[in-house]
C-alpha positions in Angstrom: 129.8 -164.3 -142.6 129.7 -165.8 -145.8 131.4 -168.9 -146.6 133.8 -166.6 -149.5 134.4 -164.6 -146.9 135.3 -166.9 -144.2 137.8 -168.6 -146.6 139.6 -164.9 -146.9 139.2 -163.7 -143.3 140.8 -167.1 -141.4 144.0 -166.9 -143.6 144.7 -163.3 -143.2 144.5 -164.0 -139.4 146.4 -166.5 -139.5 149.1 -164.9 -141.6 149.3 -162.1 -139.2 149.6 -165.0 -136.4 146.0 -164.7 -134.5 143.3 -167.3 -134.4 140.3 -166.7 -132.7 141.4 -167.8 -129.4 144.6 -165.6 -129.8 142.3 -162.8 -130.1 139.9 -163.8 -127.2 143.3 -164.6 -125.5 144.3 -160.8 -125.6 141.4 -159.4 -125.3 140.8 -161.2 -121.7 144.2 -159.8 -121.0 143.1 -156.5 -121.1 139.7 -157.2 -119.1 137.5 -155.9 -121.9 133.6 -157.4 -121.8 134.4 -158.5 -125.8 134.0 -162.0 -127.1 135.6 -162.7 -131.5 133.7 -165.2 -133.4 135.2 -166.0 -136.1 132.4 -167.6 -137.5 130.8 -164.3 -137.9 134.0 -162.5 -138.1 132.5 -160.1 -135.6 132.9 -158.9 -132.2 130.4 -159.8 -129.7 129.2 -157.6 -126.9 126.3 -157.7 -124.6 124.2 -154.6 -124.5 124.4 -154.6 -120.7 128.1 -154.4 -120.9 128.5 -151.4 -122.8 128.8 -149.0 -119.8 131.8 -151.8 -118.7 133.6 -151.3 -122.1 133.1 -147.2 -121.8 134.8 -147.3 -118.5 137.6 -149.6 -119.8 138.4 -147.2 -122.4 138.8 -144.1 -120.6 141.7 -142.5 -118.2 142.5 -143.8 -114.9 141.2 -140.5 -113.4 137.8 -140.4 -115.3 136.9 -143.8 -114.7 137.9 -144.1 -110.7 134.8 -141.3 -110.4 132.0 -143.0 -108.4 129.9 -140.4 -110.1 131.1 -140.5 -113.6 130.9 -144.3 -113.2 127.1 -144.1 -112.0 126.0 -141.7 -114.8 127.8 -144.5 -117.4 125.5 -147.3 -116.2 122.8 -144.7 -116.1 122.8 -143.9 -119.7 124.0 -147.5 -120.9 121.7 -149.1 -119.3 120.3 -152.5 -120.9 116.3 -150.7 -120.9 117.6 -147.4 -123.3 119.5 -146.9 -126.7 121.2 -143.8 -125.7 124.2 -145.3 -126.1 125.8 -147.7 -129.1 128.8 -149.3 -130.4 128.6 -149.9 -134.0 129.7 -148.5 -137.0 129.0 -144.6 -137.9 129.4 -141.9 -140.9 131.8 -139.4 -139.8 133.5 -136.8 -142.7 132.3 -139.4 -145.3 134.0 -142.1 -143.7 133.1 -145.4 -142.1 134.2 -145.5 -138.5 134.1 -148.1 -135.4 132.8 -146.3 -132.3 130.2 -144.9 -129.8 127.0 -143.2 -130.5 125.4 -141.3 -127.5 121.9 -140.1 -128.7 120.4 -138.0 -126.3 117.3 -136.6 -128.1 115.2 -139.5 -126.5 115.6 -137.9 -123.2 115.3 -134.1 -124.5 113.2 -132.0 -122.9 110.7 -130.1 -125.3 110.0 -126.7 -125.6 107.0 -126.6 -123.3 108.4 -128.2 -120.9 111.7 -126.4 -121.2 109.9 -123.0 -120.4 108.1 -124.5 -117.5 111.3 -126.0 -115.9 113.0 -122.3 -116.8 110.2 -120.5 -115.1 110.3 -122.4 -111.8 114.3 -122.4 -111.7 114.2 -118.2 -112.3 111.7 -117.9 -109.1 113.7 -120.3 -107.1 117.0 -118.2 -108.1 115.7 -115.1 -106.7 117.5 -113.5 -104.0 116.8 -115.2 -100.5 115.0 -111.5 -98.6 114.8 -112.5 -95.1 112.2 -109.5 -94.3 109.7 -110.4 -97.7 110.2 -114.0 -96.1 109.3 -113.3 -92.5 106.3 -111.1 -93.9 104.7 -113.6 -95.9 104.9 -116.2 -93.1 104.1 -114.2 -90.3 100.5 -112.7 -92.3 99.7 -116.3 -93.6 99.9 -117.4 -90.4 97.2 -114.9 -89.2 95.4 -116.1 -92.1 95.4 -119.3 -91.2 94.8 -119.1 -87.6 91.7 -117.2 -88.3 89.6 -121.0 -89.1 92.1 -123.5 -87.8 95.0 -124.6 -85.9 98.1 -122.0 -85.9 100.5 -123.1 -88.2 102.8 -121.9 -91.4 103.0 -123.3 -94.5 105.8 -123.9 -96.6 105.4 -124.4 -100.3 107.3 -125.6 -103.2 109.1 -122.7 -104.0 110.2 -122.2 -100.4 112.2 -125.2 -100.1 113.6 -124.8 -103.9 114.9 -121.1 -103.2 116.3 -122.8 -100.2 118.4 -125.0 -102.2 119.5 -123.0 -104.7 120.7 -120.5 -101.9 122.5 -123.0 -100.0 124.2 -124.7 -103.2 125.2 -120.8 -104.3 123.1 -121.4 -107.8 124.0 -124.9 -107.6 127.8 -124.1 -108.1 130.0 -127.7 -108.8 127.3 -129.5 -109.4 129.2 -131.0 -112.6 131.1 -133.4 -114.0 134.5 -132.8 -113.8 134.1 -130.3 -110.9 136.8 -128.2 -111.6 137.4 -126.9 -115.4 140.6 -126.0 -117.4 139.9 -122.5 -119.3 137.6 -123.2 -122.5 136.7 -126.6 -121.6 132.8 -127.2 -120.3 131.5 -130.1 -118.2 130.3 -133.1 -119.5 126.9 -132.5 -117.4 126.1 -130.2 -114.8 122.9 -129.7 -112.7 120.8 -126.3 -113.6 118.0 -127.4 -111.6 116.6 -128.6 -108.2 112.8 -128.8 -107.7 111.3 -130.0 -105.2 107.1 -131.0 -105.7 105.0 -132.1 -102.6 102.1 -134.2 -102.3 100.3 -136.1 -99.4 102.3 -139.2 -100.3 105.0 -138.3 -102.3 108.2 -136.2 -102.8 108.9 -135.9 -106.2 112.4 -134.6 -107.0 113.3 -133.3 -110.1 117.4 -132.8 -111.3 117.1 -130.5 -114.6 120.8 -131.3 -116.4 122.9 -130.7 -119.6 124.4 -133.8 -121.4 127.0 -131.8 -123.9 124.4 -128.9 -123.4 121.4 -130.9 -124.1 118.4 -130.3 -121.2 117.0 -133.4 -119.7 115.1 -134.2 -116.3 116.4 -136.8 -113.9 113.1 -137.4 -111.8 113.0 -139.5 -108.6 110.0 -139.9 -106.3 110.0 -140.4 -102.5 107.5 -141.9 -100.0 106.3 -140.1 -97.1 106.2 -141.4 -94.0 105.0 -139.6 -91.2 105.6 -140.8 -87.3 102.3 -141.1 -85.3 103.2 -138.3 -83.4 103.5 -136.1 -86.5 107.0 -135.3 -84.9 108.6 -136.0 -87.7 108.3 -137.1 -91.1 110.7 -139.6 -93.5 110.8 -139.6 -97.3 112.3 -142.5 -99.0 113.8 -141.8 -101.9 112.9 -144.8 -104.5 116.0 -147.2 -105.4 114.6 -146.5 -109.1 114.5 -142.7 -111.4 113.5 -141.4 -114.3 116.0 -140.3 -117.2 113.6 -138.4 -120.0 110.9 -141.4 -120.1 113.4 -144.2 -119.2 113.5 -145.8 -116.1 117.0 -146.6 -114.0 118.5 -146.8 -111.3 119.0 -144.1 -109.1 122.3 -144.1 -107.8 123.4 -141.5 -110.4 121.1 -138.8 -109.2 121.9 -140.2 -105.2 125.6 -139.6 -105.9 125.4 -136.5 -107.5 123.4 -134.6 -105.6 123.5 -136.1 -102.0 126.0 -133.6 -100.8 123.8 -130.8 -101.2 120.6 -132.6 -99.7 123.2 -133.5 -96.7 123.8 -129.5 -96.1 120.0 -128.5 -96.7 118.6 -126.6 -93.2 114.9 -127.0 -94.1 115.9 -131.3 -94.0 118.1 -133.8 -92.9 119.4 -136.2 -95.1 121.1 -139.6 -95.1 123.0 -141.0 -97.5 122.9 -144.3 -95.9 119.2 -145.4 -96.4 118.5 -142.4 -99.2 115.9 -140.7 -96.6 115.3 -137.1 -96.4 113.9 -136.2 -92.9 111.8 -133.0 -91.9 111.8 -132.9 -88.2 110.5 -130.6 -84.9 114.5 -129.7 -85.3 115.3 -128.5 -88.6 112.1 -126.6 -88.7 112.8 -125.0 -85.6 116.5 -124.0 -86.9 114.0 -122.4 -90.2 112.0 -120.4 -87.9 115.1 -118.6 -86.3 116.0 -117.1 -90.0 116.1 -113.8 -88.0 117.4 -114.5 -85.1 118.6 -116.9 -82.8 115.7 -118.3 -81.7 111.7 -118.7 -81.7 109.3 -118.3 -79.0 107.0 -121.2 -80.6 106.8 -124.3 -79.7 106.8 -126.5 -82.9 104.0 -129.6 -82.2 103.6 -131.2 -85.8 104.7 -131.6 -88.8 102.2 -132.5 -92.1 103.4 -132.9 -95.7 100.4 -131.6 -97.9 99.8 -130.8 -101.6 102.4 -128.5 -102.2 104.4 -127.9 -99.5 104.5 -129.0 -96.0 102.2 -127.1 -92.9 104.1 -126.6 -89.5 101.6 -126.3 -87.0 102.7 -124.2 -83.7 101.8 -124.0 -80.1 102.5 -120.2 -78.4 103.2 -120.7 -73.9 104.1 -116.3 -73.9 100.6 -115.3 -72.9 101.9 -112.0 -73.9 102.8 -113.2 -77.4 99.0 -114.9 -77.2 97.8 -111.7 -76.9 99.7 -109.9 -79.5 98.6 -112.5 -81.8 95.3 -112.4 -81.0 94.7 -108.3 -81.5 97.0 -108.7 -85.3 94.1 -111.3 -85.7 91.3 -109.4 -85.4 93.3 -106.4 -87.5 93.5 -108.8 -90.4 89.9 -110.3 -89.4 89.0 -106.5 -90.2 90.5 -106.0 -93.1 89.6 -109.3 -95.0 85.7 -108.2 -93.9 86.5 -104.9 -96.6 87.2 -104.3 -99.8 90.9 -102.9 -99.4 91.9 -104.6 -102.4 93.6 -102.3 -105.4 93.9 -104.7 -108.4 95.2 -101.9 -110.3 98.7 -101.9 -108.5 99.4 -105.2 -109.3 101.7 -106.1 -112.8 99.9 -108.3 -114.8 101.5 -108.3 -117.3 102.0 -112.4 -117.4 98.7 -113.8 -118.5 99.2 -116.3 -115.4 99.5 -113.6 -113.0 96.1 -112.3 -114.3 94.5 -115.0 -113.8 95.9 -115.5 -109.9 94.8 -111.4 -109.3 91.4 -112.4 -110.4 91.0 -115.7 -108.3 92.4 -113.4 -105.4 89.5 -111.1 -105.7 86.9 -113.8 -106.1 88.8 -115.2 -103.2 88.5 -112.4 -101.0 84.9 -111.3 -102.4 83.8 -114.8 -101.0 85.9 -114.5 -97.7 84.7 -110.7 -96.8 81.0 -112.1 -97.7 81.4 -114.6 -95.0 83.0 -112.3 -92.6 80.3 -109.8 -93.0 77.2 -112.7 -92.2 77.0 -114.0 -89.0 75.3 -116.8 -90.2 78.2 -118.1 -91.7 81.4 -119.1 -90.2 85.2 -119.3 -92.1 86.0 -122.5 -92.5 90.0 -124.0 -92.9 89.2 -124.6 -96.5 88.4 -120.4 -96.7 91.8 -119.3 -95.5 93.9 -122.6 -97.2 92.5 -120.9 -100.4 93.6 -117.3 -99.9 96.8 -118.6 -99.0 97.8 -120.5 -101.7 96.6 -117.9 -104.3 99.5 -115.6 -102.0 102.0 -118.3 -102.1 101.0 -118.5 -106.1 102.0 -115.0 -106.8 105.3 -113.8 -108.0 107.5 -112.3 -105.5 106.6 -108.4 -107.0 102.6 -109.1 -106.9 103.0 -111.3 -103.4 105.0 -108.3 -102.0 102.2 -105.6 -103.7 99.1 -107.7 -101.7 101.3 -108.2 -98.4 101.8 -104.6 -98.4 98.2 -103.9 -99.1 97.1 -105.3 -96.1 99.8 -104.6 -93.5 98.9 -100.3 -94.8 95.3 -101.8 -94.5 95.2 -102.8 -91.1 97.6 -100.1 -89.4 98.3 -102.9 -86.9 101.3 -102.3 -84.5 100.7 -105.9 -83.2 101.0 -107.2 -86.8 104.3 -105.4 -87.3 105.8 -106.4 -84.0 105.2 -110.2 -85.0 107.5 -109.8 -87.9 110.4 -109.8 -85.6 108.7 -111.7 -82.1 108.1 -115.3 -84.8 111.1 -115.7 -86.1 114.1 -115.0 -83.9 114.5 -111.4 -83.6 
């Protein structure tokens, strides 16, 4: 401040009866993280203390919310500018407040569509028989080069969530609305994204009905026994392209990972768990129980692979004749890729790597020269798993008519608990 205006400000404080320790007195008093200096006739606040002063300012209710509290520190944070104190235009008019610019974390358009895309197929309806279907004839598929086992991808595990949350109902802030008034965020978005080494988790959520993406990654760790296997969720997340901590998403969300049947979770030590247990409880989705023996559990590039043991010779058998049905059928060319929609330029593309897929598997079949390899049948499966549900449900069809197999139908209700 200028030396003019010093010689004006300290004897209009003074007439009002404050000095500068007055002030500092008061404010102290009221436990707010602001220092005066009336040398600069200004107040002084440290960045990292903004999300204090928020908090400080708001209704006893609002700011005794663990979670409201966490998402303050979130987006106050010391490495962002999403949120400022200062002076602001409103109406025309010069005004002391608090700017929250959330355009830094906005999702673009691109991105947007992507997230939307992956949210609608996780939000379609959870059909127990489409379900048992594709796993029961991907398992054939896969037992025909390797171990038995079932895969379950991405999308799996995200219409799992989105199921068990009811379309993630209450996942907002406040919880529960008066009529006309909206939440102050709210969660429109679970994803889940395996790799070998990593869970990455992705929250997509309004801010005042801007979309951004709160990512967190976890570490896999698998037992030696491949009995089970622990991902650590990082202490750290993503907020746009800012990094901070991740107690916001932890507290906002660890309800619903703590209800999930595909996982375990604990909120103690942030891990999520997939174990011989939960994946045993998932096989039963039509029943009470399953006649396999779960032996391992592997976490691959998206999704995770259950691999199975059968003691029921009977069931061996049963498996082994719907085998050599869909051994058959892969050896012909059953395929009709005019009854597939392609109308999405994506899904074009998937029909015509499944027929180059299963050109190159038939070709094999038919030489006995060559032999199928793992790599064979992972490929045919993931272009399945690929498909929308319409296309996945046109192919499954194709080759259960295809192979007239009795066995293959009886397995849709022997795997999985009927």
């Amino acid at each position: 401040m200028s030396g003019f205006g010093k010689m004006i400000a300290q004897p209009i404080l003074s007439a009002i009866g404050f000095t500068e320790t007055e002030i500092n007195e008061k404010i102290s008093e009221k436990e707010l993280p602001l220092t005066f200096d009336m040398d600069n006739f200004a107040f002084e606040l440290k960045k990292e203390e903004l999300g204090e002063l928020v908090l400080k300012l708001m209704n006893e209710e609002d700011s005794s919310s663990a979670l409201l509290s966490e998402f303050i520190k979130a987006i106050t944070s010391s490495e962002n500018d999403l949120l400022n104190l200062g002076l602001f235009d409103v109406d025309e008019l010069r005004h002391l407040g608090i700017e929250l610019n959330l355009e830094a974390i906005k999702t673009s358009a691109g991105e947007s569509a992507l997230l939307a895309a992956k949210i609608d197929e996780a939000s379609q309806p959870f059909d127990v028989e489409s379900f048992v279907t594709n796993k029961t004839q991907t398992f054939i598929i896969n037992s025909l080069a390797s171990e038995m086992k079932f895969t379950f991808v991405n999308s799996d595990f995200n219409r799992i969530i989105y199921d068990q949350t009811s379309g993630y109902e209450g996942l907002q802030y406040p919880d529960t609305l008066e009529e006309g008034e909206v939440p102050i965020f709210k969660a429109t978005g679970i994803l889940l994204e395996f790799t070998t080494s990593e869970l990455v988790l992705k929250l997509v959520i309004e801010i005042n009905g801007i979309e951004t993406v709160i990512q967190i990654t976890g570490d896999v760790e698998t037992t030696e026994n491949e009995e089970e296997v622990n991902i650590v969720l990082r202490d750290e997340m993503s907020l746009g392209d800012i990094a901070v901590s991740s107690s916001f998403l932890l507290e906002f969300i660890g309800d619903s990972l703590e209800s999930m049947e595909a996982m375990d979770y604990d909120k103690e030590t942030h891990t999520l768990k997939l174990s011989v247990a939960t994946f045993t409880d998932l096989m039963g989705v039509g029943g009470p129980s399953t006649p396999l023996t779960i032996e391992k559990i592997r976490v691959i590039n998206g999704g995770v692979e259950i691999f199975v043991e059968v003691d029921d010779p009977s069931l061996s058998t049963i498996i082994s004749d719907a085998k050599d049905a869909i051994n058959s059928i892969l050896e012909s060319d059953f395929l009709d890729s005019s009854a597939f929609d392609v109308s999405d330029p994506a899904q074009e593309e998937l029909i015509e790597e499944l027929e180059e897929v299963l050109s190159s598997i038939a070709d094999i079949l038919s030489d006995p020269e060559q032999e199928l390899t793992p790599e064979d049948t992972a490929a045919l499966v993931e272009v399945i798993n690929n498909l929308n549900s319409e296309n996945q449900e046109q192919l499954l069809e194709q080759i259960a008519n295809g192979s007239a197999s009795q066995d293959l139908e009886d397995l849709y209700d022997l795997l999985f608990g009927n």
